[in-house]
PLY file of the C-alpha trace (Angstrom):
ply
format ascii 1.0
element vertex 74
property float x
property float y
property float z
element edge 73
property int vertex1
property int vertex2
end_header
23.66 36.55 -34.75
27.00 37.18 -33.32
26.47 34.76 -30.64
25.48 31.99 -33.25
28.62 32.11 -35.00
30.80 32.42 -31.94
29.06 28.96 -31.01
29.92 27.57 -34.41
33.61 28.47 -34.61
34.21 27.36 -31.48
32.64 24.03 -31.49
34.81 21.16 -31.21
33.60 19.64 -34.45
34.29 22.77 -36.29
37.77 22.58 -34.73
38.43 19.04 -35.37
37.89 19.41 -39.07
39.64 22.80 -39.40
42.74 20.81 -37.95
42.41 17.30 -39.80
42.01 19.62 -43.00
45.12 21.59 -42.28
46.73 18.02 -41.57
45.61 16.81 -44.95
47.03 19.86 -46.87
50.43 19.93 -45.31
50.51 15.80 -45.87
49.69 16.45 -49.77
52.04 19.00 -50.13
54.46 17.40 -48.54
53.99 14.46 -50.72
54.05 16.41 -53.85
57.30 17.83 -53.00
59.04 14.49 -52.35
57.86 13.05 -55.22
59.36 15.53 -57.47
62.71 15.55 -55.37
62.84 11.79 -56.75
63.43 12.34 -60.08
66.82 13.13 -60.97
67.47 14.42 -64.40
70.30 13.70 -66.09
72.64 16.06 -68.49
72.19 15.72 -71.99
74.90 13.59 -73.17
77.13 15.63 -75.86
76.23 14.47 -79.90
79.18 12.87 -81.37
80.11 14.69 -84.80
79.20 12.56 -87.52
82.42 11.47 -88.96
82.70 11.88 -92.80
82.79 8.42 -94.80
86.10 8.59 -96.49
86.01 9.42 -100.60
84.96 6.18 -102.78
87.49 4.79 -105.09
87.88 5.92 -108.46
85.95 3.53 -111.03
88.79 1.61 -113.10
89.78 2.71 -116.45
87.92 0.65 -119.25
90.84 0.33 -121.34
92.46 -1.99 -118.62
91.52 -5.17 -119.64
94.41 -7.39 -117.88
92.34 -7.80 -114.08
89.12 -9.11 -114.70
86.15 -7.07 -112.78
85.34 -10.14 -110.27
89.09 -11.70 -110.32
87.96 -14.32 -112.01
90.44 -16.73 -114.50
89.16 -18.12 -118.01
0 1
1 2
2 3
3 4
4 5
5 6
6 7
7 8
8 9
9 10
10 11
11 12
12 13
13 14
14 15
15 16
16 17
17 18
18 19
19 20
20 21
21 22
22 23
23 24
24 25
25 26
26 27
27 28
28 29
29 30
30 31
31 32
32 33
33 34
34 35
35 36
36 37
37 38
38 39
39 40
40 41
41 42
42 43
43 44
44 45
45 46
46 47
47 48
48 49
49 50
50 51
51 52
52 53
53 54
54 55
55 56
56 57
57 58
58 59
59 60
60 61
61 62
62 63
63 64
64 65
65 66
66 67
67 68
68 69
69 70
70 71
71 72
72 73
């Protein structure tokens, strides 16, 4: 039995594939690790404070009845 798989290990066809899928790891890998070198993140840009809408104008006084509400002349 020990004989058999001494033949099969050291066949060159067991070889060949042992080596092409060693190959074909370190390729992947290698692949994988380049493609997430690629992406460069950038900082969060800093949030502007909202600025505050200054206070609305008072409503005129109703007993003012010299300016007319649209500016408008009878």
């Amino acid at each position: 039995m020990r004989d058999l798989i001494f033949k099969v290990i050291t066949s060159w066809q067991v070889i060949v594939v042992t080596v092409a899928l060693v190959f074909y790891c370190f390729l992947v890998n290698a692949a994988a690790r380049l493609d997430n070198k690629t992406r460069v993140k950038l900082p969060a840009l800093p949030k502007k404070n909202r600025q505050t809408l200054p206070p609305a104008e008072p409503p005129p006084e109703k007993g003012n009845d010299d300016a007319d509400e649209l500016g408008l002349e009878e």
